[in-house]
Structures are given as structure tokens and as C-alpha cells.
N, C-alpha and C positions, 0 to 999 in steps of 0.2 A: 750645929754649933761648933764653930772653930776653934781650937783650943792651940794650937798653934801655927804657924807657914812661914819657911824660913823658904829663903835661896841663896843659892851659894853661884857668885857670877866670877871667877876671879882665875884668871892661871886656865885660861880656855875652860873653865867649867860654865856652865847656865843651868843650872840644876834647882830642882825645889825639894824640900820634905818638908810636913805637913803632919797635922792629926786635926780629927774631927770626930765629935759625935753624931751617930748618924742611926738610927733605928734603935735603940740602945745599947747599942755597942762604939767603941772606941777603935777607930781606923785608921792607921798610920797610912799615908801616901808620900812615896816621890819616884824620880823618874826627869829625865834630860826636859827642858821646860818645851810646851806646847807637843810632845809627843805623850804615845799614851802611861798608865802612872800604875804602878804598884802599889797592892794595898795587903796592908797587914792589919790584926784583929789583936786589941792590949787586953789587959785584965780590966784595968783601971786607968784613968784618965793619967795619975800620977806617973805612971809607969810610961808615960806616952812621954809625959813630960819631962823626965831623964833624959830619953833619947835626941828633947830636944836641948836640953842642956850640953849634948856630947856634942852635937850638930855645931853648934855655934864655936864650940871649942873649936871644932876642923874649920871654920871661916866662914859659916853658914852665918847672916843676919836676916831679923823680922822685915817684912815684907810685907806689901799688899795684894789685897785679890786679885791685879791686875796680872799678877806671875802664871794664876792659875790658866788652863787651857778654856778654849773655848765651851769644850765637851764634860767638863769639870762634874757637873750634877751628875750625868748620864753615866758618868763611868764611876762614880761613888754610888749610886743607884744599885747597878750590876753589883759590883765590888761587894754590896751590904744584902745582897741576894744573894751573892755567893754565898756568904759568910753564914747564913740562915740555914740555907741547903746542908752545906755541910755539917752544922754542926746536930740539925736532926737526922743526918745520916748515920753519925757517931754514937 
């Protein structure tokens, strides 16, 4: 469930940030567009939603899926297996 995906194209950037819910947990993503993407784990959806508030301030606007990479599921997949692993490691 996507709860936000921004990209920011401007002044040589191509860039996306992103959240989704995805296993029940809340996962920020971004990373330079169509390489691979960085994922972080929120509290709360709300808290995701800040970040996209900041985003947009820096010149980040909403976007469509077409931003996202090919690999998009596969590496949200991993990314929310990480996120499991670790936190019954903890």
C-alpha cells in the first residue's frame, strides 16, 4: 500500500523517496532513480508522512509508479525480510 512517492528531477538530480506499507510495517525508500534504493522502517505511517512533507519542501513533487525501478517489488521484498530478521534478532 503506498502511502507516498515523490521525485525530485531538477538541478541534475533524478531521485525518488517513497513510503509503503508492506508486511505491517511502514518503509521509507529512495535512492538515484532506476538504481538500487534504500529502505528504512517508521513507527507509524504519520511519521513517514512528515518526511514526506520535508521532501517536497527540498523540491521533491508526487509522482507516478512509472518513477519506480523495474526491480521495485523484489527489492521491497528483501528490504521487509530484512526488517523481520532483525528485529527478532533484537
Amino acid at each position: 500500500d503506498l502511502i507516498a512517492l515523490l521525485h525530485n528531477h531538477n538541478e541534475g538530480h533524478d531521485k525518488i523517496w517513497g513510503a509503503v506499507r508492506a508486511n505491517g510495517v511502514v518503509l521509507s525508500f529512495w535512492g538515484k532513480r532506476g538504481a538500487k534504493l534504500a529502505f528504512k522502517e517508521y513507527r507509524t505511517a504519520y511519521d513517514a508522512e512528515k518526511v514526506s512533507w520535508k521532501k517536497m519542501d527540498k523540491g521533491y513533487n508526487r509522482a507516478e509508479k512509472d518513477v519506480l525501478p523495474e526491480d521495485f517489488e523484489g527489492q521491497l521484498m528483501m528490504a521487509a525480510l530484512g526488517m523481520v530478521k532483525f528485529a527478532l534478532e533484537n
